[in-house]
PyMOL Python script that loads the backbone (N, CA, C, O; Angstrom):
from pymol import cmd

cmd.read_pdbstr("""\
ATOM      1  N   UNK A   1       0.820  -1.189   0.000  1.00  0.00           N
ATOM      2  CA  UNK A   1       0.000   0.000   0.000  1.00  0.00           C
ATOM      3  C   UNK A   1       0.869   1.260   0.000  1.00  0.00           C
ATOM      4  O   UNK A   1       0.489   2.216  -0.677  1.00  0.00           O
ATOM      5  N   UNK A   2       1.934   1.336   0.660  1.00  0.00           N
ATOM      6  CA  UNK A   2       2.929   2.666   0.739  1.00  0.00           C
ATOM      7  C   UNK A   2       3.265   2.604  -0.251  1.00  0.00           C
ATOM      8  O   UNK A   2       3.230   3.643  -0.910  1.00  0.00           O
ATOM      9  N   UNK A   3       3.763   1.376  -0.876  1.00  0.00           N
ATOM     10  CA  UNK A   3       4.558   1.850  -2.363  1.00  0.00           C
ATOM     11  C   UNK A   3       4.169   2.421  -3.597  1.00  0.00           C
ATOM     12  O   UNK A   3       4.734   3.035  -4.502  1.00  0.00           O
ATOM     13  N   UNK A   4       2.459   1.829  -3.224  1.00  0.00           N
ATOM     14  CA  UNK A   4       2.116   2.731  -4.448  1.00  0.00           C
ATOM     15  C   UNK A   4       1.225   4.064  -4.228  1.00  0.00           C
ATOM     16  O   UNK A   4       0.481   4.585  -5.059  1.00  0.00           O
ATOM     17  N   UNK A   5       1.460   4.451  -3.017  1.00  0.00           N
ATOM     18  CA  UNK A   5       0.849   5.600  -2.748  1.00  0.00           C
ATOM     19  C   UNK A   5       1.128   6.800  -3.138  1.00  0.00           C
ATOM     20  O   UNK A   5       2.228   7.238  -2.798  1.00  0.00           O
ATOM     21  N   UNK A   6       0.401   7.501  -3.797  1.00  0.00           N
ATOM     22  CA  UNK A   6       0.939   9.236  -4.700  1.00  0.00           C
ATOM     23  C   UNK A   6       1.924   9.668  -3.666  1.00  0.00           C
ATOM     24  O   UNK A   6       3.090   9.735  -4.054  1.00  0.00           O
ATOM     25  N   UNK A   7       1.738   9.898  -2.729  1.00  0.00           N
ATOM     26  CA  UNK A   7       2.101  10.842  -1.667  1.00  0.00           C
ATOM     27  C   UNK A   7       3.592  10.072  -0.763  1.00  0.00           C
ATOM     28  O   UNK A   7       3.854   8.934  -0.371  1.00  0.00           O
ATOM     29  N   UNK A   8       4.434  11.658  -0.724  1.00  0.00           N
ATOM     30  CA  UNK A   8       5.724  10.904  -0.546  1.00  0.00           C
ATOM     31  C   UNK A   8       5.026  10.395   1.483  1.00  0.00           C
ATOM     32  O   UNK A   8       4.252  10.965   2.251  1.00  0.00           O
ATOM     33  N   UNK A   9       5.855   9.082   1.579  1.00  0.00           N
ATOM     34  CA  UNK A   9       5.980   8.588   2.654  1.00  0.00           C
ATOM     35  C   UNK A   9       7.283   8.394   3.470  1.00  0.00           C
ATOM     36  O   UNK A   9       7.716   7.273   3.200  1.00  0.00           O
ATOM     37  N   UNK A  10       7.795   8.800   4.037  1.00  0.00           N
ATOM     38  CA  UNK A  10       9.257   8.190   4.810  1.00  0.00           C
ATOM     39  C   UNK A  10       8.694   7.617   6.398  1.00  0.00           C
ATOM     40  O   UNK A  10       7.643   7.924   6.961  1.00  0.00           O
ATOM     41  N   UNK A  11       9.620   6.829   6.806  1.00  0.00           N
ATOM     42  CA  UNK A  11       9.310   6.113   8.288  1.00  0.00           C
ATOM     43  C   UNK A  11      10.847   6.536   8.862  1.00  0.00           C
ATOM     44  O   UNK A  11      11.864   6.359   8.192  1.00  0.00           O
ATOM     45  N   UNK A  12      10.837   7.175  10.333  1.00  0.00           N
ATOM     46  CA  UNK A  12      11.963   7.373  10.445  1.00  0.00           C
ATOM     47  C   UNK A  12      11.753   6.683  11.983  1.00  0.00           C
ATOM     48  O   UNK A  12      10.708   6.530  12.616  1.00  0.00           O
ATOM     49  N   UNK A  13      13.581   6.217  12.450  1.00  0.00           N
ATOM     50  CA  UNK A  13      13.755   5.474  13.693  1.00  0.00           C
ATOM     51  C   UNK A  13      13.711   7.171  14.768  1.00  0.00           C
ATOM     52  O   UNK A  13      13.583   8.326  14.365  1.00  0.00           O
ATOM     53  N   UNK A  14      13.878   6.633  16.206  1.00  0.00           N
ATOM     54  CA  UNK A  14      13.866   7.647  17.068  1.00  0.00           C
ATOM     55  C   UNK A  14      15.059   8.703  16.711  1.00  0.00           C
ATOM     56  O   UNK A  14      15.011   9.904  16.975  1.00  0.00           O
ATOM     57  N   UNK A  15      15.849   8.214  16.235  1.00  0.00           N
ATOM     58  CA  UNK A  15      17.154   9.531  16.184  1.00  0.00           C
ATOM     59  C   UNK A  15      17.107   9.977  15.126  1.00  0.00           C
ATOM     60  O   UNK A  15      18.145  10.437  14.650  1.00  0.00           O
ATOM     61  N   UNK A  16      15.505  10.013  14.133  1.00  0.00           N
ATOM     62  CA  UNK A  16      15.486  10.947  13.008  1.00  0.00           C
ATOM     63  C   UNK A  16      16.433  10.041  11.559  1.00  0.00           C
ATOM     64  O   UNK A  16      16.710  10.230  10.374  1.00  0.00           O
ATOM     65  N   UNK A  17      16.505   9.676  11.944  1.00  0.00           N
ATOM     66  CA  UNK A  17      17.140   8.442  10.420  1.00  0.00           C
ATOM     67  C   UNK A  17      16.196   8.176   9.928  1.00  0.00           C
ATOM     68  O   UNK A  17      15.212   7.881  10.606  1.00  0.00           O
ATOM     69  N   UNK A  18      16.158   8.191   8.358  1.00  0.00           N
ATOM     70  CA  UNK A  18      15.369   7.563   7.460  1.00  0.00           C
ATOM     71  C   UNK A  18      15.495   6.516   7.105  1.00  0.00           C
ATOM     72  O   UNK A  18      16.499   6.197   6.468  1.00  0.00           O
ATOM     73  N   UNK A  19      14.628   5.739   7.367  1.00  0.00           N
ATOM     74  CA  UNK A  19      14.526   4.125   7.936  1.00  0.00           C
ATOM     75  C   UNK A  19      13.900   3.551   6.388  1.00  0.00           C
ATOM     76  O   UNK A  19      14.222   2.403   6.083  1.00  0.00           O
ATOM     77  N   UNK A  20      13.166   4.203   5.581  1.00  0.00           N
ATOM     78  CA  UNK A  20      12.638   3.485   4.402  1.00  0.00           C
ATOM     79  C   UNK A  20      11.354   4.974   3.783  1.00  0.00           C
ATOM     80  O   UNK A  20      10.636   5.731   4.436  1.00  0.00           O
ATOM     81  N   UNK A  21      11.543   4.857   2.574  1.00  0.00           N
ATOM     82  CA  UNK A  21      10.969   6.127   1.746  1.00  0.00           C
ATOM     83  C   UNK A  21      10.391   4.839   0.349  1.00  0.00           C
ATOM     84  O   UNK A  21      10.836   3.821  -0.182  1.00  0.00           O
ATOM     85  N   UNK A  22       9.269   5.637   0.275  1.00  0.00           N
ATOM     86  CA  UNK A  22       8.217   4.987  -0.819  1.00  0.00           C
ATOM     87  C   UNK A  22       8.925   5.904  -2.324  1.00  0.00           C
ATOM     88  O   UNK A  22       9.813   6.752  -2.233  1.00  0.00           O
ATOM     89  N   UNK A  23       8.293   5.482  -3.571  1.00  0.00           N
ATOM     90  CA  UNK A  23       8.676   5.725  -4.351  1.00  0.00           C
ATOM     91  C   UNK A  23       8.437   7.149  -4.879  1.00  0.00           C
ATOM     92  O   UNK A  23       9.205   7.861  -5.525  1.00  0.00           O
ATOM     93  N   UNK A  24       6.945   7.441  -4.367  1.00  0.00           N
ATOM     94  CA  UNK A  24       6.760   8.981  -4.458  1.00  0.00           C
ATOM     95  C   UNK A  24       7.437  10.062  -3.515  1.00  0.00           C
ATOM     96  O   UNK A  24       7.486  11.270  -3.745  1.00  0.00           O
ATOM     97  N   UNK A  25       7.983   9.358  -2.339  1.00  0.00           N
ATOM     98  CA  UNK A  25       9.174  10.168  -1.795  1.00  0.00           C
ATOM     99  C   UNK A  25      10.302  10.471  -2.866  1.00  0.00           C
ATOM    100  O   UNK A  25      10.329  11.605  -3.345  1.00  0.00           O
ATOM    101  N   UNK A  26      11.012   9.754  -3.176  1.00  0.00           N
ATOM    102  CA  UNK A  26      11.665   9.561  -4.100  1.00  0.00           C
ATOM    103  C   UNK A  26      12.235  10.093  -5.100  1.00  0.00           C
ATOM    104  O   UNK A  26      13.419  10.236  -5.407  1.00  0.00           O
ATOM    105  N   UNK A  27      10.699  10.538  -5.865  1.00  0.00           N
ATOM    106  CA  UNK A  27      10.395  11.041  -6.919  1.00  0.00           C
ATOM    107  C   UNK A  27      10.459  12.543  -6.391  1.00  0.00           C
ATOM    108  O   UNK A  27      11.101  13.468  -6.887  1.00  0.00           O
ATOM    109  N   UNK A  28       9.588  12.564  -5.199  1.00  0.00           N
ATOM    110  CA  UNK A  28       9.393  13.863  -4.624  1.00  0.00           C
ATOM    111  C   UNK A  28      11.120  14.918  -4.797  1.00  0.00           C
ATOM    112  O   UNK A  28      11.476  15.892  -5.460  1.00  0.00           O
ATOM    113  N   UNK A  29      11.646  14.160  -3.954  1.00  0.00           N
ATOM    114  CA  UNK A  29      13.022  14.597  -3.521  1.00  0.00           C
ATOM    115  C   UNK A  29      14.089  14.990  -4.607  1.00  0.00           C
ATOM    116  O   UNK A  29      14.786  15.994  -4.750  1.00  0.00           O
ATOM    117  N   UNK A  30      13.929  13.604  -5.450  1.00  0.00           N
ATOM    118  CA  UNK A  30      14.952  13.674  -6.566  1.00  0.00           C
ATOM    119  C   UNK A  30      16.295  12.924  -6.187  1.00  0.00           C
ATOM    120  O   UNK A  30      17.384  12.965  -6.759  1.00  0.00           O
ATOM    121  N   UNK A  31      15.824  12.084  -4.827  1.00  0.00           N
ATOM    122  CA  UNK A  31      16.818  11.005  -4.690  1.00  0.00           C
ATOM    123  C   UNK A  31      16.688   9.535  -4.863  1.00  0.00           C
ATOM    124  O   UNK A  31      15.748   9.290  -5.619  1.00  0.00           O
ATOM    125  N   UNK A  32      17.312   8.435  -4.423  1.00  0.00           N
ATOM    126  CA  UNK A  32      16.722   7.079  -4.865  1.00  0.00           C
ATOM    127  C   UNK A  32      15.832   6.673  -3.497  1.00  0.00           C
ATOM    128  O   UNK A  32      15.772   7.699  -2.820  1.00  0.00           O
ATOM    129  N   UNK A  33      15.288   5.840  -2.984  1.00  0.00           N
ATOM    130  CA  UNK A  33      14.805   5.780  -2.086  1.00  0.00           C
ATOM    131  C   UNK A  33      16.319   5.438  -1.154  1.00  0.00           C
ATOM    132  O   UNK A  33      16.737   5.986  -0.134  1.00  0.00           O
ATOM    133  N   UNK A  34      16.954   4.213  -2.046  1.00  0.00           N
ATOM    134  CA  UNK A  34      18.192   3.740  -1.224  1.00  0.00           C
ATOM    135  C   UNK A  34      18.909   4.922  -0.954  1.00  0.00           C
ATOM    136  O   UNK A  34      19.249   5.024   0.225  1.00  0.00           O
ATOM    137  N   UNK A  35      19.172   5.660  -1.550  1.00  0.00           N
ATOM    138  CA  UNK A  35      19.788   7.158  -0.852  1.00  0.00           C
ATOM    139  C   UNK A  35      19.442   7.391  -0.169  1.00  0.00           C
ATOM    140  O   UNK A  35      20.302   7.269   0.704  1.00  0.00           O
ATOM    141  N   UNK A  36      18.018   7.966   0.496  1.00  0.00           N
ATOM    142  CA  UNK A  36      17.598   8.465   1.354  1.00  0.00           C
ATOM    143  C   UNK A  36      17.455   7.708   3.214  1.00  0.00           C
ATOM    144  O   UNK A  36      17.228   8.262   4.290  1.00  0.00           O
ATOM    145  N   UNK A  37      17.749   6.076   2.800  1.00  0.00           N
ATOM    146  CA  UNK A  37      17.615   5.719   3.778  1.00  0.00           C
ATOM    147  C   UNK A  37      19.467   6.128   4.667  1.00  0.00           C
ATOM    148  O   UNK A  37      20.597   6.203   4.184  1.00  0.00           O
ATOM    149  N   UNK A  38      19.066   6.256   5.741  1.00  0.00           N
ATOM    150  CA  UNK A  38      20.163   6.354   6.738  1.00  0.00           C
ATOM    151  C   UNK A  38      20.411   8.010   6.526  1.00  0.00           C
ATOM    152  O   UNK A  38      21.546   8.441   6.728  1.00  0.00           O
ATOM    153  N   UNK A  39      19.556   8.741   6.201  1.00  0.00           N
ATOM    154  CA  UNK A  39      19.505  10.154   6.145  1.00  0.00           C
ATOM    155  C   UNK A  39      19.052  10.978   7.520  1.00  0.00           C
ATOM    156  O   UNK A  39      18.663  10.447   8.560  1.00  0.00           O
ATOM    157  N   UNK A  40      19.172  12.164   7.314  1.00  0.00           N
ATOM    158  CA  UNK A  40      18.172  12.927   8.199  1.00  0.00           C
ATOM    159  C   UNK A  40      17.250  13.895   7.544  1.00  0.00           C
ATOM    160  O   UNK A  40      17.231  14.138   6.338  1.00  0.00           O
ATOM    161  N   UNK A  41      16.468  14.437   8.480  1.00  0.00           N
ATOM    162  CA  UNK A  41      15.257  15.313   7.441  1.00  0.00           C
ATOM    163  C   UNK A  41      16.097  16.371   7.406  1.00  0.00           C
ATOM    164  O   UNK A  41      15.567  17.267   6.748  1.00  0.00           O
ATOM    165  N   UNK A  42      17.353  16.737   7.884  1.00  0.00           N
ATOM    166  CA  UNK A  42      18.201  18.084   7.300  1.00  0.00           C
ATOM    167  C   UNK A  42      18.630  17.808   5.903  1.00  0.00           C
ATOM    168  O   UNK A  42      18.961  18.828   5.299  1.00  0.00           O
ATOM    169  N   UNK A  43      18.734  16.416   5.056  1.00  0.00           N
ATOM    170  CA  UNK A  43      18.700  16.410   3.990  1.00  0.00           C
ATOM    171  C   UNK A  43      17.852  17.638   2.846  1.00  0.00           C
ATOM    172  O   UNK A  43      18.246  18.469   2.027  1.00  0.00           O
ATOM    173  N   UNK A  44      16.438  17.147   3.384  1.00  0.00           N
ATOM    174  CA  UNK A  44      15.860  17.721   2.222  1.00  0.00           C
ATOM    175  C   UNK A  44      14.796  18.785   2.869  1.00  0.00           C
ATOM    176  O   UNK A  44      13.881  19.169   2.141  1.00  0.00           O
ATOM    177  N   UNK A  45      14.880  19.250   4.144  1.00  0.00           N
ATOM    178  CA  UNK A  45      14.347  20.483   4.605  1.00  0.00           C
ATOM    179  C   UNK A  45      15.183  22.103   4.350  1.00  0.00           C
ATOM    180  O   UNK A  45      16.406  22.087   4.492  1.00  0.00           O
ATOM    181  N   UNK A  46      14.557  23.360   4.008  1.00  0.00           N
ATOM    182  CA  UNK A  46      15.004  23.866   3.991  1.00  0.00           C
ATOM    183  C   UNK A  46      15.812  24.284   5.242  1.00  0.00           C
ATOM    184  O   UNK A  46      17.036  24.319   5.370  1.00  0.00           O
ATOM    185  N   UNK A  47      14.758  24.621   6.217  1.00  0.00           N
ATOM    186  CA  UNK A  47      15.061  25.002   7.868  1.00  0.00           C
ATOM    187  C   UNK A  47      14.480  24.187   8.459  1.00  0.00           C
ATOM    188  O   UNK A  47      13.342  23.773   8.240  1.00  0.00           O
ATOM    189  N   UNK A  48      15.392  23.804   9.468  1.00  0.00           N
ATOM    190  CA  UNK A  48      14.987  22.320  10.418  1.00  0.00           C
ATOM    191  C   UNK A  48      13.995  22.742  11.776  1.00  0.00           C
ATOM    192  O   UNK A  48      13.024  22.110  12.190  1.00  0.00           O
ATOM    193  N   UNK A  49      14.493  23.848  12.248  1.00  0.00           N
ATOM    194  CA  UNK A  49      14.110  24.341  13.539  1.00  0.00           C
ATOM    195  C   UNK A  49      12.245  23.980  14.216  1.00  0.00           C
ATOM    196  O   UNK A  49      11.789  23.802  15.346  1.00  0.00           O
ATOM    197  N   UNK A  50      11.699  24.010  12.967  1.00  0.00           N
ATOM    198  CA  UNK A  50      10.071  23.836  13.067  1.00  0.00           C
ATOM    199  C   UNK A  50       9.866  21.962  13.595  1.00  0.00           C
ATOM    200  O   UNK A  50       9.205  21.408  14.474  1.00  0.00           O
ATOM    201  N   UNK A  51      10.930  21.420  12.396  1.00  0.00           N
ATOM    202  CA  UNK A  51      10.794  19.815  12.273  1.00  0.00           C
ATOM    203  C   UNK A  51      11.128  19.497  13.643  1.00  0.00           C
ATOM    204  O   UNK A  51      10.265  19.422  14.518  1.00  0.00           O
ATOM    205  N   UNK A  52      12.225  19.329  13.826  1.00  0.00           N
ATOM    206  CA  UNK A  52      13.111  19.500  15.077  1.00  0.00           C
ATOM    207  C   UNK A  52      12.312  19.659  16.368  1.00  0.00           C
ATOM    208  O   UNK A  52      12.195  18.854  17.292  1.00  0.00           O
ATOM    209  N   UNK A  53      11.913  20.585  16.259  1.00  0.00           N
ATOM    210  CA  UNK A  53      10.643  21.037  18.225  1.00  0.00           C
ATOM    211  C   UNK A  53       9.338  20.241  17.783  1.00  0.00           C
ATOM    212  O   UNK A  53       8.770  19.694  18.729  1.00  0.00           O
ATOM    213  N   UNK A  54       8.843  20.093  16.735  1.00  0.00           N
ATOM    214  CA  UNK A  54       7.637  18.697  16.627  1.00  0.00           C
ATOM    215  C   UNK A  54       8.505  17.361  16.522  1.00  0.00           C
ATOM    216  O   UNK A  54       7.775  16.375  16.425  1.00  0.00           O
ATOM    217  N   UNK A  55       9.648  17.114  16.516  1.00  0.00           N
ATOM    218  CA  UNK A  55       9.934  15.893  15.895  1.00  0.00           C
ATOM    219  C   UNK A  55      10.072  15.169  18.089  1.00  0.00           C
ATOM    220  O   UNK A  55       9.609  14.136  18.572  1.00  0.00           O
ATOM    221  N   UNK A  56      10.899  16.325  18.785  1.00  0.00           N
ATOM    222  CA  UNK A  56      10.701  16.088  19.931  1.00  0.00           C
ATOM    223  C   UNK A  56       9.879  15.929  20.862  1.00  0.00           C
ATOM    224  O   UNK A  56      10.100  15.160  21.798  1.00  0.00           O
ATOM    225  N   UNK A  57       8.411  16.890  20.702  1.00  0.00           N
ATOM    226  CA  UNK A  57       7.895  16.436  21.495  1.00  0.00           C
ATOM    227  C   UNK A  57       7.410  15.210  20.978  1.00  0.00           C
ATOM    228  O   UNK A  57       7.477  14.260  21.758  1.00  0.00           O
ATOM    229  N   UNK A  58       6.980  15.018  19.955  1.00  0.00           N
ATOM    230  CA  UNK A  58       6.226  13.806  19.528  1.00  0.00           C
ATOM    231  C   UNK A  58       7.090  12.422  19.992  1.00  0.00           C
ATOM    232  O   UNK A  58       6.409  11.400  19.900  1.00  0.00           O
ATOM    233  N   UNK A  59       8.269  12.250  20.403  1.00  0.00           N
ATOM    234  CA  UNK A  59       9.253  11.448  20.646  1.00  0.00           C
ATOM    235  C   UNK A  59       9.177  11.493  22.045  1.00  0.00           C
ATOM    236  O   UNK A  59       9.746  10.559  22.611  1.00  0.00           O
ATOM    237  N   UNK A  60       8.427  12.632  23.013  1.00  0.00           N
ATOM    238  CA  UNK A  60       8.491  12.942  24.617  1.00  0.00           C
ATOM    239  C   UNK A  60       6.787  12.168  24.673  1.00  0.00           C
ATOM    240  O   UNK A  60       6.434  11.787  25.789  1.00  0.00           O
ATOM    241  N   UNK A  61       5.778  11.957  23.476  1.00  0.00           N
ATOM    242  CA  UNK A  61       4.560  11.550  23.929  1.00  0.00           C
ATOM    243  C   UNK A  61       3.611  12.536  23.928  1.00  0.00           C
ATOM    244  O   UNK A  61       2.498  12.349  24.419  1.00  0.00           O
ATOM    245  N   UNK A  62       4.024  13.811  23.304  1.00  0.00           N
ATOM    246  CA  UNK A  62       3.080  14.986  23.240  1.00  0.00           C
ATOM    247  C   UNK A  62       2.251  14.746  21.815  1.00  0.00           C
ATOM    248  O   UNK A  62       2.914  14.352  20.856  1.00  0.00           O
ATOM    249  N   UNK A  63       1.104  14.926  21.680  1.00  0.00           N
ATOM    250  CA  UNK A  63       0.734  15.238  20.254  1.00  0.00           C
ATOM    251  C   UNK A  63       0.713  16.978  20.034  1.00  0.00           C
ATOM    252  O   UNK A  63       0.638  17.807  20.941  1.00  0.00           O
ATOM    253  N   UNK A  64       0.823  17.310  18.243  1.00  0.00           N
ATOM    254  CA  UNK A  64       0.755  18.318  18.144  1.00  0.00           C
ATOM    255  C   UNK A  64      -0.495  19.113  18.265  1.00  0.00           C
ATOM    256  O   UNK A  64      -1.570  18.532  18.111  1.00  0.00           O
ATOM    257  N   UNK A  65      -0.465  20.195  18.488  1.00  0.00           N
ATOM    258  CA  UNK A  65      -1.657  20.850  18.814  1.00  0.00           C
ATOM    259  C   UNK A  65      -1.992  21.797  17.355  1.00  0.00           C
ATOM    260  O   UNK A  65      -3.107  22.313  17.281  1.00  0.00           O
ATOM    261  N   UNK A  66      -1.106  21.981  16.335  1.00  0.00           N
ATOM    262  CA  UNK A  66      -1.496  22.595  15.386  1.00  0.00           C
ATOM    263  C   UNK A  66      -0.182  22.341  14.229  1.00  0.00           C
ATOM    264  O   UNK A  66       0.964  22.012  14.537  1.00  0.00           O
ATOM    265  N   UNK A  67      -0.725  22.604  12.772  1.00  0.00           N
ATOM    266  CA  UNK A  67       0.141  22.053  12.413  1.00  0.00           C
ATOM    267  C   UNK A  67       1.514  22.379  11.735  1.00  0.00           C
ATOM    268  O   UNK A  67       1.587  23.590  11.941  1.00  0.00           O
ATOM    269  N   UNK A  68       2.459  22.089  11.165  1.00  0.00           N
ATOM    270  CA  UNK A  68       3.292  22.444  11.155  1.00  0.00           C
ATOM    271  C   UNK A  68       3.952  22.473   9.325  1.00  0.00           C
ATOM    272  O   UNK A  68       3.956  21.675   8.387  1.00  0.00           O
ATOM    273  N   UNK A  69       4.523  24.100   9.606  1.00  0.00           N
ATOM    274  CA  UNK A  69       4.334  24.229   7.516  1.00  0.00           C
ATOM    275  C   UNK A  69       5.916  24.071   7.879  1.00  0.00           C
ATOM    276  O   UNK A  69       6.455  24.619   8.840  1.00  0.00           O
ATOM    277  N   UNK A  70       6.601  23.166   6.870  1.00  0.00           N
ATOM    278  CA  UNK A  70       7.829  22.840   6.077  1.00  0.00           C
ATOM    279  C   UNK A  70       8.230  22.664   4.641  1.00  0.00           C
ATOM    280  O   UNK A  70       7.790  21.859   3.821  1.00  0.00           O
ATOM    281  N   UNK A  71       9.061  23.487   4.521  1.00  0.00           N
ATOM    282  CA  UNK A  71       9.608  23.677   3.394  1.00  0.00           C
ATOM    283  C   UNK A  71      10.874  22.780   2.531  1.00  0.00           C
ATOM    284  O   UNK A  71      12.039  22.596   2.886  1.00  0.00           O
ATOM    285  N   UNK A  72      10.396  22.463   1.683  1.00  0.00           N
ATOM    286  CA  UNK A  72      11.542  20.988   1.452  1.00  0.00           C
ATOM    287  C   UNK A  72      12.392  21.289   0.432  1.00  0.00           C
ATOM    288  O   UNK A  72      12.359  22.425  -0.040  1.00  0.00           O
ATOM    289  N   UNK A  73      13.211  20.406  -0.028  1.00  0.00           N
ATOM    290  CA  UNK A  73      14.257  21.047  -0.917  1.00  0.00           C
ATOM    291  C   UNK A  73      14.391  20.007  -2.022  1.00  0.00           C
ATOM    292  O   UNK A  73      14.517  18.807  -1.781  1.00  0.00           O
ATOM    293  N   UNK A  74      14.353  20.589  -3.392  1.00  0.00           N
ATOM    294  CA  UNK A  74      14.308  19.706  -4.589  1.00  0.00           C
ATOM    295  C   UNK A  74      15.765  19.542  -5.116  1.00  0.00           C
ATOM    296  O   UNK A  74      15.988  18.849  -6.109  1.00  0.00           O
TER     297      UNK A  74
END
""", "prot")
cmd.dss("prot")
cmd.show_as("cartoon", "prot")
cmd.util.cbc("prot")
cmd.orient("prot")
């Protein structure tokens, strides 16, 4: 089901590594998927700072309360 889903997907482990990216990631990015694994989202974010303070609490057990605009890099 991920693989053929339009919409890019990545799964990342707790320390922000990219653990596995679908093909519309991929495509999205302009890398291979195998590239992208063992990455971080400073790869292909413009500015991390937004990712980064949601990527933590969500890792502390908080959900977000609103959502969060990121800018990615082709």
């Amino acid at each position: 089901m991920v693989g053929g889903a339009p919409d890019a997907i990545l799964t990342l482990d707790a320390s922000g590594r990219i653990q596995s990216a679908n093909p519309a990631a991929a495509r999205e990015f302009g890398y291979s998927a195998e590239a992208l694994i063992g990455e971080t989202m400073s790869l292909l974010l413009e500015d991390t700072s937004e990712w980064d303070k949601a990527f933590q609490r969500l890792l502390g057990g908080a959900t977000l309360s609103r959502p969060i605009e990121l800018t990615a890099r082709r």
